[in-house]
C-alpha positions in Angstrom: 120.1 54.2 164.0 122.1 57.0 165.5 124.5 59.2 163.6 128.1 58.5 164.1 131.3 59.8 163.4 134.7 58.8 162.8 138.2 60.3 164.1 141.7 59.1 164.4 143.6 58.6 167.3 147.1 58.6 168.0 149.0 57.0 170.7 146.7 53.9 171.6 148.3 50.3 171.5 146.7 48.4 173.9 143.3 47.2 175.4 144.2 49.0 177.7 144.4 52.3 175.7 141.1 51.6 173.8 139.0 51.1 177.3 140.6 54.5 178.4 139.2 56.1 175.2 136.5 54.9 175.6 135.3 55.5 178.8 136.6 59.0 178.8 133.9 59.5 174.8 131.3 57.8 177.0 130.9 61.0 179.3 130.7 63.9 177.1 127.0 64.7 176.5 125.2 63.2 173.9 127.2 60.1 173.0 124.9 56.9 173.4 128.4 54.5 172.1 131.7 54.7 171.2 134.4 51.9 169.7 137.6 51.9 168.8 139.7 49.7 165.9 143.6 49.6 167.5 144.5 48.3 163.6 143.2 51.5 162.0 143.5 53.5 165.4 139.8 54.9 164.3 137.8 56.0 167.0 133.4 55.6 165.9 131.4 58.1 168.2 127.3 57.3 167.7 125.0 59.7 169.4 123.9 63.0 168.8 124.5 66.8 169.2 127.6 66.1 170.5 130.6 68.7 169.7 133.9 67.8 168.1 135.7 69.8 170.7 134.5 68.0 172.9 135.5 64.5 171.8 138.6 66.1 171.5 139.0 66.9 175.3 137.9 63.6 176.4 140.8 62.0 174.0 143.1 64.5 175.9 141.9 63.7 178.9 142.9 59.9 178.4 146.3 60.6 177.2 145.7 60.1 173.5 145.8 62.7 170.2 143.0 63.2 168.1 144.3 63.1 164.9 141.2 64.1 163.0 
């Protein structure tokens, strides 16, 4: 089982919002999976040696605000 991590995401509402996020965590290197709750707006990143920074940038890059 891969390591994950959790963050929180502000801004997302929609499917649409949580595909975006997702597709955008998908790309930064060494992420295998990524899912997002809209209820608790938590955003689950599995992979590993993946940097926090750069989770961060892909969130930005979709519109949203990592939180933490």
């Amino acid at each position: 089982m891969l390591p994950t991590r959790n963050y929180t995401v502000d801004g997302m509402t929609c499917g649409h919002c949580r595909k975006s996020v997702i597709e955008q965590v998908l790309q930064v290197q060494g992420v295998k999976g990524a899912d997002v709750d809209l209820d608790s707006k938590q955003l689950t990143v599995a992979g590993e040696s993946f940097e926090d920074s750069a989770i961060q940038a892909a969130v930005d890059e979709a519109g949203y605000t990592l939180v933490s």
